[in-house]
N, C-alpha and C positions, 0 to 999 in steps of 0.2 A: 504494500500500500504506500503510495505517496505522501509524503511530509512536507507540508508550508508553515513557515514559520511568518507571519505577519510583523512585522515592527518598524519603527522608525530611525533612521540611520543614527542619528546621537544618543537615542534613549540608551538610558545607562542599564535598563531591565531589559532593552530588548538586546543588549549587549549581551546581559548576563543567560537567558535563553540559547544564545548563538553558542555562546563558550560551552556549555552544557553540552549539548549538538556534537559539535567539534571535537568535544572531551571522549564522547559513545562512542564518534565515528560516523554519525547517521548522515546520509545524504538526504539534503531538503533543498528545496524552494524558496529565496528570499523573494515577499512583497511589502513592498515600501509602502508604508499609509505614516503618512504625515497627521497624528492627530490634534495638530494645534489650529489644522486651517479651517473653514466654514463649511466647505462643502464635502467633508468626509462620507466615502460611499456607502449608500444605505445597505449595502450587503455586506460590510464589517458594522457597522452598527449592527446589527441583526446576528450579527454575532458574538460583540462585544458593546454590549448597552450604553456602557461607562465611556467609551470614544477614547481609550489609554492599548498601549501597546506593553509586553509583545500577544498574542493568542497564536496556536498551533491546532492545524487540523493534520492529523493521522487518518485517512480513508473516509471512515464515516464520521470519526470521531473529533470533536471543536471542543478545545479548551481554552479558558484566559486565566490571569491570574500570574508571577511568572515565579511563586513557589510550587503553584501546583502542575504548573510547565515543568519546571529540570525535576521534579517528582518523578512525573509520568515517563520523561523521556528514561530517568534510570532504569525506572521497572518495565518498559515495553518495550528497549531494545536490550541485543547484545552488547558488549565490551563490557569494560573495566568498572567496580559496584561503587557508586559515588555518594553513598549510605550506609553508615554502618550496622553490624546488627545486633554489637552490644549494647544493651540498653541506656548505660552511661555515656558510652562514646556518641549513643545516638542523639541523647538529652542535648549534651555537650552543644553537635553541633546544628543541629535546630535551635536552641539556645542564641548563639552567632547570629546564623540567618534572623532573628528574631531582633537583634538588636541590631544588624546593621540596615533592617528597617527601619526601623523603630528610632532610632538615635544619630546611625552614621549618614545616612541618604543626604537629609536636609541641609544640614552644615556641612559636608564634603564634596557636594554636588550640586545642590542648588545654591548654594550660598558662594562659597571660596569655587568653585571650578565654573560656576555659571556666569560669576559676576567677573571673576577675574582673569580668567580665560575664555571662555565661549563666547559671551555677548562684545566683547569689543571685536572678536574675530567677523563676531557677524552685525559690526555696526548698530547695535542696540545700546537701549541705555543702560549705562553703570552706576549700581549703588556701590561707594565702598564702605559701608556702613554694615552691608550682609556679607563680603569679605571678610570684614573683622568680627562681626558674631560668628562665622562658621568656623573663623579661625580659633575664635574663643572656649569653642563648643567642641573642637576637635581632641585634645588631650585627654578631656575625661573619655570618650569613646574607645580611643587608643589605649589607654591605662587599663579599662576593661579588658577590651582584647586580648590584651598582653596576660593580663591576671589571670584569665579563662585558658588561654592558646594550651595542648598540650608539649609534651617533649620532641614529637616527630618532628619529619619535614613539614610539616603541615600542619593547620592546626589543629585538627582533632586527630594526629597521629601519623604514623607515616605513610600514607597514604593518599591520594586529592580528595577531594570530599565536596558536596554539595557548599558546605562553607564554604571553603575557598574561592568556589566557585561565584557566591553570592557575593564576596567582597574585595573579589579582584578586579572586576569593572569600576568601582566606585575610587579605591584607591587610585587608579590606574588616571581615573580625571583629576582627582585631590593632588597628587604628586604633579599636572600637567603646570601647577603653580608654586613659583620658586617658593613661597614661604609654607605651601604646604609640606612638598618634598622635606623641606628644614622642619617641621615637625613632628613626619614620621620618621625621620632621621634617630630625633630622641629615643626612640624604644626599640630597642635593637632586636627582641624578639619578631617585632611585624618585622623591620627593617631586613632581615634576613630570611624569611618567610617571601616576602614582595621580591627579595634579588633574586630567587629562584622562579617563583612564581611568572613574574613578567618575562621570563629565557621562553616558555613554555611553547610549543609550536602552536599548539591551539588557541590562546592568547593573543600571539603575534598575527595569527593568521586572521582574526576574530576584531583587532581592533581598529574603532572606524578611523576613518580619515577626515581628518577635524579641518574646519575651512582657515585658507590660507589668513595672516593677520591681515588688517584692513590697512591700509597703505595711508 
């Protein structure tokens, strides 16, 4: 059965969707839905209510959501298990995913990588006022991390994991800003976690291509 992945090229979820993908092995279908602009087509609405990206059809099967996306993709394809099955390590790293909803999104991504990278690249306006709250807000985020991360390569072990997977996109835009890079620099646990991490072929091959600076 055929695999579409629906997302939007910057979204940082439909980022993390793709790397999932990439991670299994699975060949899919990239469709661009832009869902910022007015006239989003009523046959993704109809799919996805909410007009947010990424959602994945498998055959018959239409999903949104993009924890319940790199879920599905673990458990319906083959390769490598990106879920663990002890109940601690599993806690663990749904735990992560849960907070870098929950806490890192906002201030990593919309705040420090939106304001201070992305929007002057694409000539919109700049608050530096949400640079410095995201920057504000980023330590404690990271300090968790660190306190939570296991011993492995990774954070819930040595192995990739659905974590990872859910906070390598996000970092990946936070570090695009010099002062973010200089504050995951402080915690040498992510810090060396991320210099593995971002080698990854799937990663490399996975991230978008950001518009050139505005002249």
């Amino acid at each position: 059965m055929a695999v579409e992945l629906y997302g939007y090229q910057y979204s940082v979820y439909s980022w993390i969707a793709r790397l999932a993908l990439h991670e299994k092995r699975v060949v899919y279908s990239w469709i661009e839905i832009d869902p910022f602009v007015k006239n989003v087509p009523a046959s993704y609405l109809a799919m996805h209510p909410f007009k947010r990206v990424p959602a994945l059809i498998h055959g018959p099967f239409a999903v949104y959501e993009t924890g319940a996306i790199t879920r599905y993709v673990d458990e319906a394809f083959e390769g490598p298990k990106l879920q663990r099955t002890d109940p601690r390590e599993r806690a663990r790293c749904n735990q992560i995913i849960s907070i870098v909803d929950s806490y890192a999104y906002w201030p990593l991504v919309r705040q420090v990588f939106s304001h201070s990278v992305f929007r002057p690249r694409m000539r919109r306006q700049v608050d530096d006022n949400e640079v410095r709250r995201g920057l504000d807000a980023a330590p404690l985020v990271f300090a968790a991390l660190e306190g939570i991360a296991g011993d492995g390569q990774y954070l819930c072990g040595d192995d990739l994991s659905l974590a990872d997977i859910h906070l390598a996109p996000m970092i990946g835009y936070f570090v695009m800003a010099s002062e973010g890079r200089k504050l995951l620099e402080k915690h040498i646990r992510l810090t060396n976690w991320w210099s593995a991490l971002s080698q990854r072929p799937a990663y490399l091959a996975t991230m978008p291509r950001m518009p050139q600076p505005a002249q």
